[in-house]
C-alpha atoms as one frame of an Amber mdcrd trajectory, in Angstrom:
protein
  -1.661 -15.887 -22.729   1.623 -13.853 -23.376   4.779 -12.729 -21.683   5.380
  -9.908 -20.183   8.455  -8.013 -22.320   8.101  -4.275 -21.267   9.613  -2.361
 -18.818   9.004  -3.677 -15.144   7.872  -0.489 -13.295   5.096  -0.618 -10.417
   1.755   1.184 -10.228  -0.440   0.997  -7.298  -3.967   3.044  -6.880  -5.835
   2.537  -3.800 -10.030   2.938  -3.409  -9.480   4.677   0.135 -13.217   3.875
   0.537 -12.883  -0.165  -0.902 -14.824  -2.542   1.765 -15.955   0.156   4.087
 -19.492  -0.515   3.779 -18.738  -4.583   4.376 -18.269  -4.661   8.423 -21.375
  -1.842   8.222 -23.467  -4.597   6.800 -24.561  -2.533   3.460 -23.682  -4.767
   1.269 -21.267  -2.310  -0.417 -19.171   0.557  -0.658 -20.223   2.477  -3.834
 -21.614   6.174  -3.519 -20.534   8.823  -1.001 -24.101   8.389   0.883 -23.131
   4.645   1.422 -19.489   5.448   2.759 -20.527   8.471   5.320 -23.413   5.514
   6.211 -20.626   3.028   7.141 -18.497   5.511   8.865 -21.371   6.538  11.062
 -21.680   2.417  12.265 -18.528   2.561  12.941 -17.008   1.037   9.620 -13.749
   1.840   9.075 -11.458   1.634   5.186  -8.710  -0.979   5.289  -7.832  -0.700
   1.544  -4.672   1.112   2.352  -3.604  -1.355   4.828  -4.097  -4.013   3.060
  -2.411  -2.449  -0.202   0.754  -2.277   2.194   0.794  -5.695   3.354   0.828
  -6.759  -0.724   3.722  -3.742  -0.970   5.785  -5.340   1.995   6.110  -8.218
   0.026   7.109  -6.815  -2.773   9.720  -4.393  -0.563  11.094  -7.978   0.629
  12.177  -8.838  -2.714  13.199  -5.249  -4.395  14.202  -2.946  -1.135  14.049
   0.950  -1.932  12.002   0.503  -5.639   9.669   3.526  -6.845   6.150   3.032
  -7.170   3.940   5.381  -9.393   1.100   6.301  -7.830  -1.534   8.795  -6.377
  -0.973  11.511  -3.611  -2.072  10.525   0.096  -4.048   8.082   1.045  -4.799
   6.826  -2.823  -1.611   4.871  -2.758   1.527   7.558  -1.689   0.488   6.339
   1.902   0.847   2.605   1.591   4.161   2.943  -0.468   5.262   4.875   2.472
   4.225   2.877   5.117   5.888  -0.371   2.892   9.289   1.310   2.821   9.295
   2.042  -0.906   9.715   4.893  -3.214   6.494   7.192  -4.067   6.341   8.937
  -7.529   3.309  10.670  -7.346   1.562  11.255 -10.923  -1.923  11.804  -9.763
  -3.277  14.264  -7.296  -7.279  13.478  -6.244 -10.043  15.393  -5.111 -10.534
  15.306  -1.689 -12.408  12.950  -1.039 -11.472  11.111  -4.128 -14.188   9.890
  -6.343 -14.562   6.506  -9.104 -13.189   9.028 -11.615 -10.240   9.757  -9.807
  -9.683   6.529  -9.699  -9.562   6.175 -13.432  -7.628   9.677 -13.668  -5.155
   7.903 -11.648  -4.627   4.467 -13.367  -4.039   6.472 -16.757  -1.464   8.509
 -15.158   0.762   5.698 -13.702   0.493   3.766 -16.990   1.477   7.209 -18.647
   4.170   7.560 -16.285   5.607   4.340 -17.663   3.938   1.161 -15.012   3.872
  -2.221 -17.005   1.769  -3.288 -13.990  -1.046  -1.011 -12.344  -1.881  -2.569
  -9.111  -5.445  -1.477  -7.262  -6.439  -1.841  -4.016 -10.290  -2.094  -4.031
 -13.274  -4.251  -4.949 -15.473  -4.561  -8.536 -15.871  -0.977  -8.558 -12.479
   0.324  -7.843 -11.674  -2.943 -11.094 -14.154  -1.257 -13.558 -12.701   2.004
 -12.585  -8.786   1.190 -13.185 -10.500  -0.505 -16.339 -12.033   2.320 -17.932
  -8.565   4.509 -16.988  -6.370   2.237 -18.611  -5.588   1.745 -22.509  -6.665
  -1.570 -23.888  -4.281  -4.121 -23.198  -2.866  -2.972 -20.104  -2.150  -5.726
 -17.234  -3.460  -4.733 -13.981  -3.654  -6.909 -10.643  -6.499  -6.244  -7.760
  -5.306  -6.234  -4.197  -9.121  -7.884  -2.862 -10.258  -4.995  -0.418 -14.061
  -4.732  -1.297 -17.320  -6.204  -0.589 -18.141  -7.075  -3.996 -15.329  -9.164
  -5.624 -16.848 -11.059  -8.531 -14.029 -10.588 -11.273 -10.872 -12.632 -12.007
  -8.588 -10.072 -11.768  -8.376 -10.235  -8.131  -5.046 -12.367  -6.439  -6.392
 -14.765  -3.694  -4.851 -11.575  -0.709  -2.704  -9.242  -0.350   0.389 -10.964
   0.361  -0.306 -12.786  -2.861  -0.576 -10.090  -5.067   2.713  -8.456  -3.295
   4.452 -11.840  -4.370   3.162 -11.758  -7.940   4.107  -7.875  -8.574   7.276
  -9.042  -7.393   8.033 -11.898  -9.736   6.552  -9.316 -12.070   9.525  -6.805
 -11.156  12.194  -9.106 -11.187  12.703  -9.854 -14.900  11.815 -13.289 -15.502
   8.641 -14.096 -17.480   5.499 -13.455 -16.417   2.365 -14.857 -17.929  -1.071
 -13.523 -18.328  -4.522 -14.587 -19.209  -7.429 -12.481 -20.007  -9.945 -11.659
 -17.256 -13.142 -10.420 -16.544 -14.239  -7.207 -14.494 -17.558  -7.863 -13.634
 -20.054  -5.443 -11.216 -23.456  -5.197 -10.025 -25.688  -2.528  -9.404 -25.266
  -2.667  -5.312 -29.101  -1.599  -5.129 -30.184  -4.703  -6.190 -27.229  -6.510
  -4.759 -29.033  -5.196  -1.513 -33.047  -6.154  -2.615 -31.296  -9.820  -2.940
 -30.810 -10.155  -6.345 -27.192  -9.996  -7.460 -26.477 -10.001 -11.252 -22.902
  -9.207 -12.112 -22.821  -7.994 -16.154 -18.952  -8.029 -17.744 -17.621  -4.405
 -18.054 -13.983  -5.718 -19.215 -11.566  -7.649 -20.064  -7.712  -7.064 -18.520
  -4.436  -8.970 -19.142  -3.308 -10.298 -15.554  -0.388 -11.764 -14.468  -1.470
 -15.131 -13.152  -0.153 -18.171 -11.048  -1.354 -21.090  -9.359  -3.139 -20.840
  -5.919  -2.361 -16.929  -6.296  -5.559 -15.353  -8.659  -9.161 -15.656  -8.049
 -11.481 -17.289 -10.609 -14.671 -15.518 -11.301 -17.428 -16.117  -8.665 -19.789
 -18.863  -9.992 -23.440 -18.199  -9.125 -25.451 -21.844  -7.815 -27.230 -23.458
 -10.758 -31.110 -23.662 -10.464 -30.525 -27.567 -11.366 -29.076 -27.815  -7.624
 -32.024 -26.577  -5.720 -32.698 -29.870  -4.590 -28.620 -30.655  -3.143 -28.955
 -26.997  -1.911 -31.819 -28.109   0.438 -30.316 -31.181   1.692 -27.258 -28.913
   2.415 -29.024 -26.824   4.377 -31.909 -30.057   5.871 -27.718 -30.837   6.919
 -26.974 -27.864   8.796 -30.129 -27.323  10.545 -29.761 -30.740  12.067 -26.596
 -29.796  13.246 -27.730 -26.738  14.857 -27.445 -27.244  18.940 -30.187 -25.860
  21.549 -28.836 -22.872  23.487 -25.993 -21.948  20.396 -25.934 -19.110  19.088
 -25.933 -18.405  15.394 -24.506 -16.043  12.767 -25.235 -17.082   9.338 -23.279
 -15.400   6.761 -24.459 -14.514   3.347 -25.242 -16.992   0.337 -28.092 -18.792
  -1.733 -27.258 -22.047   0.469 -27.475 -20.171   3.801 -30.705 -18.403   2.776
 -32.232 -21.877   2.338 -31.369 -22.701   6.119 -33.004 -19.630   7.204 -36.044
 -20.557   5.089 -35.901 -24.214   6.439 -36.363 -22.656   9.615 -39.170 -20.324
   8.640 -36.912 -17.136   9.180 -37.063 -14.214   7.101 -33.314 -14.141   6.899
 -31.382 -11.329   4.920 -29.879 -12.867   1.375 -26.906 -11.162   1.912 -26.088
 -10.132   5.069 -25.365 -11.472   8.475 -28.315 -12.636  10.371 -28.161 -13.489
  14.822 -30.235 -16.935  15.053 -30.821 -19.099  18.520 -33.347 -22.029  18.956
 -35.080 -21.321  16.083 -35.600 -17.451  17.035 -34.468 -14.808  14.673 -32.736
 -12.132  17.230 -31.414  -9.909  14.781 -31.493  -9.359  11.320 -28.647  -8.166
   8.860 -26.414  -7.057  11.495 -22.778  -4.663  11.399 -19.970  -6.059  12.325
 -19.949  -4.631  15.996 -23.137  -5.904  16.446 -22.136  -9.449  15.497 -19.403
  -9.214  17.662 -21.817  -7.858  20.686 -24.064 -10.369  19.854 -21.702 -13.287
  20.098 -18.977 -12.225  22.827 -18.663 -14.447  26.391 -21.139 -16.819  24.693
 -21.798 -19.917  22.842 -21.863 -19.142  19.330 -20.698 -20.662  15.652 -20.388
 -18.588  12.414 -22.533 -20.388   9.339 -20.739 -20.106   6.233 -21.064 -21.466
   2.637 -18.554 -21.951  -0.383 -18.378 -19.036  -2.994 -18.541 -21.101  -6.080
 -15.981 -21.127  -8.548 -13.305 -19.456  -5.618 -13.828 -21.161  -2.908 -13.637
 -18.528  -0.535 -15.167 -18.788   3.442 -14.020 -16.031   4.551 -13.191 -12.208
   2.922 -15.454 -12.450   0.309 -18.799 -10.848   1.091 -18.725 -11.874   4.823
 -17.040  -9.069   5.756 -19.427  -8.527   9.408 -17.471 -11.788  10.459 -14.066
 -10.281  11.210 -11.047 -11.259  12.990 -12.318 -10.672  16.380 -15.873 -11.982
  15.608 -14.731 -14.778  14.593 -12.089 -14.865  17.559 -14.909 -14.753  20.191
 -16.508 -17.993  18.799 -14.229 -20.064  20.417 -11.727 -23.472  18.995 -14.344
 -24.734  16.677 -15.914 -20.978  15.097 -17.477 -22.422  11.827 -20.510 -24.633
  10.914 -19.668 -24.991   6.775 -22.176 -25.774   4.629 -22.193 -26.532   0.697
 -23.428 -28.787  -2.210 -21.608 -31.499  -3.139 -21.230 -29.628  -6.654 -19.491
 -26.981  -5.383 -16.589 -29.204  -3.874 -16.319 -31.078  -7.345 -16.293 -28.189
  -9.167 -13.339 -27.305  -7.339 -11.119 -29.445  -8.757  -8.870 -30.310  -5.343
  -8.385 -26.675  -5.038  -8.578 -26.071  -1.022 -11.430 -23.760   0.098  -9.231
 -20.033   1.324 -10.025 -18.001   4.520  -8.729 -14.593   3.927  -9.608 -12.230
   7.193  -7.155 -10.072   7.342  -5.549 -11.611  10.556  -2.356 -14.228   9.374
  -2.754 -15.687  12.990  -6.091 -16.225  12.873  -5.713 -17.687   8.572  -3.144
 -19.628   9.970  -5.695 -21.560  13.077  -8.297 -22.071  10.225  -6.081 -23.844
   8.002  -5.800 -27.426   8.017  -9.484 -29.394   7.620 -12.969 -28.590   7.779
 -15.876 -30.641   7.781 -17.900 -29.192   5.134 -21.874 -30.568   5.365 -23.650
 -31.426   2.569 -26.950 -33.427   3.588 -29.080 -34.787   6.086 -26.504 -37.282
   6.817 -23.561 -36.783   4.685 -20.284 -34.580   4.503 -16.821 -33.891   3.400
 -13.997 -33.095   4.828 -12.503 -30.667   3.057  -8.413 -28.610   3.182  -8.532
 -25.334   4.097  -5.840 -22.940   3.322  -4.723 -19.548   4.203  -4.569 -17.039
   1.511  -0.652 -16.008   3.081   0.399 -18.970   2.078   0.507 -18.340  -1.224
   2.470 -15.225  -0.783   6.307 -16.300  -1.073   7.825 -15.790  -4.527   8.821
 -18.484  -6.123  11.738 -18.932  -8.612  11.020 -19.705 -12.370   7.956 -18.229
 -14.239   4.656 -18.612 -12.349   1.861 -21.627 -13.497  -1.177 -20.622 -15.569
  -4.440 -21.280 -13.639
Protein backbone atom coordinates (compact mmCIF):
# COMPACT_ATOMS: atom_id res chain seq x y z
CA UNK A 1 0.00 0.00 0.00
CA UNK A 2 1.25 3.67 -0.60
CA UNK A 3 0.01 7.20 -0.81
CA UNK A 4 -0.83 8.90 -3.45
CA UNK A 5 1.83 12.13 -3.73
CA UNK A 6 1.56 13.19 -7.48
CA UNK A 7 -0.34 15.55 -9.13
CA UNK A 8 -4.24 15.01 -8.77
CA UNK A 9 -5.45 15.26 -12.42
CA UNK A 10 -8.45 12.99 -13.79
CA UNK A 11 -8.46 10.50 -16.66
CA UNK A 12 -11.49 8.76 -17.77
CA UNK A 13 -11.68 6.21 -20.97
CA UNK A 14 -14.90 4.69 -21.71
CA UNK A 15 -15.45 0.96 -23.63
CA UNK A 16 -18.51 2.51 -25.65
CA UNK A 17 -19.29 -1.20 -26.30
CA UNK A 18 -18.71 -2.43 -22.22
CA UNK A 19 -21.92 -4.69 -21.18
CA UNK A 20 -23.69 -4.55 -24.47
CA UNK A 21 -23.74 -8.11 -25.05
CA UNK A 22 -25.12 -8.70 -21.15
CA UNK A 23 -29.07 -7.77 -21.61
CA UNK A 24 -28.47 -9.75 -25.27
CA UNK A 25 -27.77 -12.81 -23.23
CA UNK A 26 -24.15 -13.56 -24.93
CA UNK A 27 -22.42 -13.77 -22.19
CA UNK A 28 -20.12 -10.91 -23.30
CA UNK A 29 -19.17 -8.02 -25.15
CA UNK A 30 -15.73 -8.77 -26.73
CA UNK A 31 -15.35 -8.79 -30.68
CA UNK A 32 -17.20 -6.57 -33.17
CA UNK A 33 -19.34 -9.81 -34.36
CA UNK A 34 -20.58 -10.08 -30.67
CA UNK A 35 -21.51 -6.25 -30.35
CA UNK A 36 -23.44 -5.88 -33.94
CA UNK A 37 -25.10 -9.45 -32.40
CA UNK A 38 -26.36 -7.56 -29.29
CA UNK A 39 -27.40 -4.52 -31.12
CA UNK A 40 -29.50 -6.58 -33.46
CA UNK A 41 -31.55 -8.09 -30.00
CA UNK A 42 -31.99 -5.02 -29.13
CA UNK A 43 -28.98 -4.53 -26.61
CA UNK A 44 -28.08 -1.29 -26.10
CA UNK A 45 -24.20 0.28 -24.43
CA UNK A 46 -24.68 1.99 -21.07
CA UNK A 47 -20.91 2.42 -20.37
CA UNK A 48 -21.14 6.08 -21.06
CA UNK A 49 -24.00 6.57 -18.84
CA UNK A 50 -22.86 4.99 -16.27
CA UNK A 51 -19.25 6.68 -16.54
CA UNK A 52 -21.37 9.99 -16.00
CA UNK A 53 -23.21 9.03 -13.04
CA UNK A 54 -19.44 8.19 -11.34
CA UNK A 55 -18.41 11.87 -13.05
CA UNK A 56 -21.51 13.64 -11.37
CA UNK A 57 -20.17 12.73 -8.26
CA UNK A 58 -17.08 13.77 -8.71
CA UNK A 59 -18.58 17.30 -10.40
CA UNK A 60 -20.41 17.54 -6.83
CA UNK A 61 -17.26 17.83 -5.07
CA UNK A 62 -14.82 19.78 -7.72
CA UNK A 63 -17.46 21.90 -10.05
CA UNK A 64 -15.88 22.96 -13.54
CA UNK A 65 -12.48 20.43 -13.21
CA UNK A 66 -10.81 19.11 -16.60
CA UNK A 67 -10.80 15.61 -17.34
CA UNK A 68 -8.27 14.05 -19.89
CA UNK A 69 -9.78 11.91 -22.01
CA UNK A 70 -10.83 10.47 -25.49
CA UNK A 71 -12.94 12.26 -28.27
CA UNK A 72 -16.82 11.38 -28.40
CA UNK A 73 -18.38 8.83 -27.01
CA UNK A 74 -14.90 7.22 -25.45
CA UNK A 75 -15.18 9.55 -22.54
CA UNK A 76 -15.49 13.51 -24.09
CA UNK A 77 -19.31 12.59 -23.96
CA UNK A 78 -19.76 11.64 -20.34
CA UNK A 79 -17.48 14.58 -19.13
CA UNK A 80 -19.89 16.63 -21.02
CA UNK A 81 -22.94 15.33 -20.01
CA UNK A 82 -21.35 15.51 -16.05
CA UNK A 83 -20.73 19.24 -16.38
CA UNK A 84 -16.94 19.02 -16.41
CA UNK A 85 -14.07 20.07 -18.48
CA UNK A 86 -12.95 17.73 -21.58
CA UNK A 87 -9.21 17.72 -22.63
CA UNK A 88 -9.21 15.50 -25.33
CA UNK A 89 -5.70 13.61 -25.86
CA UNK A 90 -6.92 10.68 -27.80
CA UNK A 91 -8.90 10.56 -30.97
CA UNK A 92 -10.33 6.69 -31.85
CA UNK A 93 -11.20 4.90 -34.78
CA UNK A 94 -14.59 4.85 -35.47
CA UNK A 95 -15.82 2.39 -34.08
CA UNK A 96 -13.13 2.26 -31.52
CA UNK A 97 -11.38 -0.97 -30.97
CA UNK A 98 -9.41 -2.81 -27.51
CA UNK A 99 -6.36 -1.00 -28.91
CA UNK A 100 -7.80 2.23 -28.85
CA UNK A 101 -8.54 1.68 -25.71
CA UNK A 102 -4.96 1.20 -24.69
CA UNK A 103 -3.89 4.15 -27.18
CA UNK A 104 -6.08 6.12 -25.03
CA UNK A 105 -5.09 5.24 -21.39
CA UNK A 106 -1.33 6.03 -22.43
CA UNK A 107 -2.31 9.32 -23.67
CA UNK A 108 -4.19 10.64 -20.55
CA UNK A 109 -1.39 9.33 -18.30
CA UNK A 110 1.00 11.19 -20.83
CA UNK A 111 -1.08 14.12 -20.61
CA UNK A 112 -0.32 14.21 -16.90
CA UNK A 113 -3.66 11.92 -15.03
CA UNK A 114 -2.42 10.47 -11.60
CA UNK A 115 -5.71 8.54 -11.89
CA UNK A 116 -7.01 6.88 -15.26
CA UNK A 117 -10.54 5.99 -14.69
CA UNK A 118 -12.33 3.27 -17.28
CA UNK A 119 -15.64 2.63 -17.86
CA UNK A 120 -15.90 -1.05 -18.98
CA UNK A 121 -15.63 -4.67 -17.90
CA UNK A 122 -12.32 -7.29 -17.76
CA UNK A 123 -11.58 -6.46 -21.19
CA UNK A 124 -11.81 -2.77 -21.32
CA UNK A 125 -9.26 -3.53 -17.46
CA UNK A 126 -6.65 -5.59 -19.46
CA UNK A 127 -6.84 -3.02 -22.11
CA UNK A 128 -6.19 0.29 -19.88
CA UNK A 129 -3.57 -2.29 -18.37
CA UNK A 130 -1.51 -2.97 -21.24
CA UNK A 131 -1.78 1.12 -22.19
CA UNK A 132 -0.53 2.20 -19.04
CA UNK A 133 3.22 2.27 -17.63
CA UNK A 134 3.81 -0.02 -14.73
CA UNK A 135 2.75 1.43 -11.66
CA UNK A 136 0.05 3.54 -12.75
CA UNK A 137 -3.28 3.65 -10.47
CA UNK A 138 -6.33 3.17 -12.41
CA UNK A 139 -10.05 2.69 -11.06
CA UNK A 140 -12.90 0.62 -13.18
CA UNK A 141 -16.30 2.20 -13.39
CA UNK A 142 -18.18 -1.75 -13.45
CA UNK A 143 -20.03 -1.53 -16.94
CA UNK A 144 -19.34 -5.11 -18.37
CA UNK A 145 -20.53 -8.55 -18.29
CA UNK A 146 -17.43 -10.04 -17.19
CA UNK A 147 -16.11 -8.32 -13.99
CA UNK A 148 -13.76 -10.75 -12.28
CA UNK A 149 -10.81 -8.31 -11.24
CA UNK A 150 -10.34 -6.14 -8.12
CA UNK A 151 -9.90 -3.12 -9.70
CA UNK A 152 -13.48 -2.51 -10.11
CA UNK A 153 -15.37 0.10 -7.27
CA UNK A 154 -18.63 -1.61 -6.02
CA UNK A 155 -20.79 1.28 -8.93
CA UNK A 156 -20.53 4.11 -10.37
CA UNK A 157 -21.40 6.51 -7.82
CA UNK A 158 -18.68 4.84 -5.83
CA UNK A 159 -15.98 5.21 -8.02
CA UNK A 160 -17.17 9.05 -8.67
CA UNK A 161 -16.72 9.41 -4.76
CA UNK A 162 -13.30 7.77 -4.67
CA UNK A 163 -11.82 9.87 -7.79
CA UNK A 164 -13.03 12.59 -5.80
CA UNK A 165 -11.29 12.04 -2.50
CA UNK A 166 -8.56 11.23 -4.99
CA UNK A 167 -8.75 14.96 -6.41
CA UNK A 168 -9.04 16.68 -3.35
CA UNK A 169 -5.54 16.43 -1.83
CA UNK A 170 -5.72 14.37 1.12
CA UNK A 171 -4.15 10.89 1.08
CA UNK A 172 -5.24 8.30 -0.80
CA UNK A 173 -4.24 4.72 -0.36
CA UNK A 174 -3.77 1.90 -2.73
CA UNK A 175 -3.34 -1.79 -2.82
CA UNK A 176 -2.29 -3.90 -5.64
CA UNK A 177 -4.95 -5.62 -7.77
CA UNK A 178 -5.58 -8.10 -10.16
CA UNK A 179 -6.98 -7.78 -13.86
CA UNK A 180 -8.15 -10.99 -14.58
CA UNK A 181 -10.16 -12.20 -18.11
CA UNK A 182 -11.47 -15.14 -19.74
CA UNK A 183 -11.65 -16.26 -23.09
CA UNK A 184 -15.65 -15.39 -23.53
CA UNK A 185 -15.84 -18.59 -25.90
CA UNK A 186 -15.51 -20.77 -23.24
CA UNK A 187 -17.11 -18.44 -20.79
CA UNK A 188 -20.11 -19.26 -23.20
CA UNK A 189 -19.47 -23.47 -23.54
CA UNK A 190 -19.81 -23.11 -19.50
CA UNK A 191 -16.53 -23.20 -18.43
CA UNK A 192 -15.19 -19.91 -17.10
CA UNK A 193 -11.45 -19.73 -16.18
CA UNK A 194 -10.23 -16.24 -15.50
CA UNK A 195 -6.03 -16.27 -15.88
CA UNK A 196 -4.26 -12.87 -14.20
CA UNK A 197 -3.12 -10.46 -17.01
CA UNK A 198 -2.05 -7.65 -14.31
CA UNK A 199 -1.48 -6.15 -11.54
CA UNK A 200 -2.63 -2.16 -10.98
CA UNK A 201 -2.23 0.18 -7.96
CA UNK A 202 -5.94 1.25 -6.97
CA UNK A 203 -7.14 3.62 -4.78
CA UNK A 204 -9.18 1.65 -2.30
CA UNK A 205 -11.79 2.13 0.60
CA UNK A 206 -14.12 0.25 2.56
CA UNK A 207 -17.53 -0.89 1.10
CA UNK A 208 -16.30 1.10 -2.15
CA UNK A 209 -13.86 -1.66 -4.32
CA UNK A 210 -14.73 -5.05 -5.42
CA UNK A 211 -12.71 -8.09 -4.29
CA UNK A 212 -11.85 -10.56 -6.93
CA UNK A 213 -14.71 -13.00 -7.81
CA UNK A 214 -14.12 -16.29 -5.89
CA UNK A 215 -15.05 -19.37 -7.94
CA UNK A 216 -17.20 -22.30 -5.53
CA UNK A 217 -14.77 -24.88 -4.17
CA UNK A 218 -15.33 -28.53 -5.40
CA UNK A 219 -15.22 -29.41 -1.45
CA UNK A 220 -18.84 -27.66 -1.36
CA UNK A 221 -20.62 -29.75 -3.87
CA UNK A 222 -22.45 -31.34 -1.28
CA UNK A 223 -23.78 -27.61 0.63
CA UNK A 224 -24.25 -26.54 -3.06
CA UNK A 225 -26.94 -29.29 -3.46
CA UNK A 226 -28.71 -28.76 -0.33
CA UNK A 227 -28.77 -25.05 -1.46
CA UNK A 228 -30.35 -25.75 -4.34
CA UNK A 229 -32.65 -29.33 -2.65
CA UNK A 230 -33.59 -25.55 -0.64
CA UNK A 231 -34.76 -23.62 -3.43
CA UNK A 232 -36.54 -26.16 -5.35
CA UNK A 233 -38.72 -26.77 -2.34
CA UNK A 234 -39.49 -23.34 -2.30
CA UNK A 235 -40.49 -23.17 -5.79
CA UNK A 236 -44.57 -22.56 -5.93
CA UNK A 237 -46.99 -24.32 -8.63
CA UNK A 238 -48.18 -21.81 -11.24
CA UNK A 239 -44.80 -19.24 -10.54
CA UNK A 240 -42.93 -18.40 -12.90
CA UNK A 241 -39.18 -18.64 -12.91
CA UNK A 242 -36.04 -16.85 -14.12
CA UNK A 243 -32.95 -18.32 -12.82
CA UNK A 244 -29.97 -16.25 -13.23
CA UNK A 245 -26.52 -17.50 -13.86
CA UNK A 246 -24.14 -19.44 -11.34
CA UNK A 247 -22.66 -22.97 -10.33
CA UNK A 248 -25.44 -23.00 -7.43
CA UNK A 249 -28.32 -22.15 -9.81
CA UNK A 250 -27.14 -24.70 -12.40
CA UNK A 251 -27.52 -27.35 -9.67
CA UNK A 252 -31.33 -26.33 -9.26
CA UNK A 253 -31.85 -26.69 -12.85
CA UNK A 254 -30.16 -30.11 -12.71
CA UNK A 255 -32.23 -31.03 -9.53
CA UNK A 256 -35.03 -30.53 -11.68
CA UNK A 257 -33.76 -32.50 -14.65
CA UNK A 258 -33.49 -29.25 -16.87
CA UNK A 259 -30.87 -28.68 -19.25
CA UNK A 260 -30.43 -25.18 -17.95
CA UNK A 261 -27.80 -22.69 -19.51
CA UNK A 262 -24.57 -22.26 -16.95
CA UNK A 263 -24.57 -18.84 -17.56
CA UNK A 264 -27.39 -17.33 -18.77
CA UNK A 265 -30.95 -16.67 -17.87
CA UNK A 266 -33.22 -19.57 -18.18
CA UNK A 267 -37.73 -19.14 -18.11
CA UNK A 268 -38.79 -22.20 -15.72
CA UNK A 269 -42.66 -23.03 -14.54
CA UNK A 270 -43.85 -26.32 -12.82
CA UNK A 271 -41.00 -28.06 -13.58
CA UNK A 272 -41.15 -27.13 -17.49
CA UNK A 273 -38.23 -25.49 -19.10
CA UNK A 274 -40.07 -22.65 -21.40
CA UNK A 275 -37.14 -20.99 -22.55
CA UNK A 276 -33.65 -21.32 -22.48
CA UNK A 277 -30.83 -18.58 -22.14
CA UNK A 278 -33.04 -15.78 -22.83
CA UNK A 279 -32.24 -11.60 -23.73
CA UNK A 280 -33.27 -9.33 -21.61
CA UNK A 281 -36.55 -8.36 -23.56
CA UNK A 282 -37.44 -11.71 -23.59
CA UNK A 283 -37.19 -12.08 -19.81
CA UNK A 284 -39.10 -9.17 -19.44
CA UNK A 285 -41.91 -10.59 -22.07
CA UNK A 286 -41.75 -13.63 -20.41
CA UNK A 287 -42.46 -12.37 -16.93
CA UNK A 288 -44.74 -9.12 -17.42
CA UNK A 289 -48.67 -9.12 -15.89
CA UNK A 290 -47.65 -12.44 -14.29
CA UNK A 291 -46.52 -14.33 -11.35
CA UNK A 292 -42.93 -14.58 -11.48
CA UNK A 293 -39.59 -14.47 -9.03
CA UNK A 294 -35.98 -13.90 -10.26
CA UNK A 295 -33.48 -16.90 -8.83
CA UNK A 296 -30.28 -15.53 -7.91
CA UNK A 297 -27.07 -16.74 -6.15
CA UNK A 298 -24.07 -14.95 -4.29
CA UNK A 299 -20.91 -14.14 -6.45
CA UNK A 300 -18.34 -15.38 -4.08
CA UNK A 301 -15.78 -13.31 -2.72
CA UNK A 302 -18.14 -9.88 -3.82
CA UNK A 303 -21.17 -10.59 -2.91
CA UNK A 304 -22.93 -9.23 -5.67
CA UNK A 305 -26.95 -10.24 -6.67
CA UNK A 306 -27.40 -8.10 -8.99
CA UNK A 307 -24.96 -6.26 -11.93
CA UNK A 308 -22.59 -8.79 -12.05
CA UNK A 309 -23.22 -11.27 -14.84
CA UNK A 310 -27.08 -11.07 -14.52
CA UNK A 311 -27.30 -8.44 -16.66
CA UNK A 312 -30.90 -10.02 -18.64
CA UNK A 313 -32.49 -9.15 -15.14
CA UNK A 314 -32.71 -5.37 -15.45
CA UNK A 315 -34.47 -2.65 -13.79
CA UNK A 316 -37.73 -3.21 -15.37
CA UNK A 317 -37.46 -7.07 -15.29
CA UNK A 318 -36.98 -7.07 -12.14
CA UNK A 319 -39.74 -4.25 -11.64
CA UNK A 320 -42.45 -6.51 -13.20
CA UNK A 321 -41.86 -9.27 -10.55
CA UNK A 322 -43.74 -7.62 -8.12
CA UNK A 323 -42.91 -6.61 -3.85
CA UNK A 324 -41.06 -9.77 -3.22
CA UNK A 325 -38.83 -10.18 -6.95
CA UNK A 326 -36.03 -12.54 -5.60
CA UNK A 327 -35.78 -16.23 -4.48
CA UNK A 328 -31.76 -16.09 -3.14
CA UNK A 329 -29.98 -18.97 -2.93
CA UNK A 330 -26.30 -19.74 -1.55
CA UNK A 331 -24.00 -22.02 0.59
CA UNK A 332 -23.55 -21.35 3.89
CA UNK A 333 -19.70 -20.82 2.91
CA UNK A 334 -20.29 -18.15 0.87
CA UNK A 335 -22.06 -15.99 3.68
CA UNK A 336 -19.04 -16.81 6.10
CA UNK A 337 -16.66 -16.05 3.77
CA UNK A 338 -18.09 -12.76 3.69
CA UNK A 339 -17.02 -11.59 6.68
CA UNK A 340 -20.40 -9.34 7.68
CA UNK A 341 -19.91 -7.63 4.46
CA UNK A 342 -23.72 -7.10 3.13
CA UNK A 343 -24.50 -8.84 -0.19
CA UNK A 344 -24.79 -5.39 -3.06
CA UNK A 345 -27.54 -5.04 -5.76
CA UNK A 346 -26.18 -2.76 -8.33
CA UNK A 347 -28.93 -2.38 -11.38
CA UNK A 348 -28.48 0.66 -12.52
CA UNK A 349 -31.84 2.05 -11.10
CA UNK A 350 -31.04 4.00 -7.36
CA UNK A 351 -34.90 3.61 -6.79
CA UNK A 352 -35.09 0.30 -7.46
CA UNK A 353 -31.18 -0.39 -5.23
CA UNK A 354 -32.79 1.54 -2.78
CA UNK A 355 -36.38 -1.10 -2.45
CA UNK A 356 -33.85 -4.06 -2.40
CA UNK A 357 -31.92 -2.87 0.40
CA UNK A 358 -32.66 -3.80 3.79
CA UNK A 359 -32.90 -7.95 4.36
CA UNK A 360 -33.09 -10.92 2.36
CA UNK A 361 -33.69 -14.32 3.22
CA UNK A 362 -30.93 -16.06 1.63
CA UNK A 363 -31.67 -20.20 1.45
CA UNK A 364 -29.23 -22.50 2.10
CA UNK A 365 -30.83 -26.12 2.60
CA UNK A 366 -33.68 -28.25 2.66
CA UNK A 367 -34.76 -26.59 5.74
CA UNK A 368 -32.40 -23.94 6.69
CA UNK A 369 -31.57 -20.17 5.85
CA UNK A 370 -30.15 -16.85 6.64
CA UNK A 371 -31.21 -13.76 6.66
CA UNK A 372 -28.89 -11.78 5.26
CA UNK A 373 -28.34 -7.26 4.79
CA UNK A 374 -28.56 -6.15 1.58
CA UNK A 375 -27.15 -2.94 0.47
CA UNK A 376 -27.24 -0.65 -2.41
CA UNK A 377 -24.08 -0.01 -4.19
CA UNK A 378 -25.17 4.20 -4.03
CA UNK A 379 -24.74 4.06 -0.76
CA UNK A 380 -21.38 3.95 -0.72
CA UNK A 381 -21.05 6.88 -2.97
CA UNK A 382 -20.76 10.06 -0.57
CA UNK A 383 -17.19 11.21 0.09
CA UNK A 384 -16.14 11.04 3.20
CA UNK A 385 -13.63 13.29 5.08
CA UNK A 386 -10.16 11.88 6.19
CA UNK A 387 -8.21 9.28 4.07
CA UNK A 388 -10.33 6.31 2.93
CA UNK A 389 -10.00 2.54 4.91
CA UNK A 390 -7.95 -0.22 3.28
CA UNK A 391 -10.16 -3.24 2.39
Amino acid sequence: MRKRRDPVTLGLVVNPFAGVGGPAGLAGSDGADVQREALRRGSRPRSGQRAAEALLVVAAAHPGAAVLTAAGAMGEDAVLAAGLTPRVVHRPSQPSTPDDTARAAAAVRAAGASLVLFAGGDGTARDVARGVPSGTPVLGIPAGVKMYSACFAVGAAAAGALAAEWMSGRPVPTADAEVLDLDESLLRAGRPDPRLFAIVPVPVAAGRTQARKAATPATEGEAVQRAAAGAAARMEPGVRYLLGPGGTTRALGRLLGLDTTPLGVDVVQDGRLLARDVTEQQAYDAVVARPARAVVTVIGGQGFLLGRGNQQLSARVLAALGEHPLLVVATEQKLIDLAGRPLLVDTGDPALDARLAGHVTVVTGPATSSIYPVTAVATAAAPREGASECV
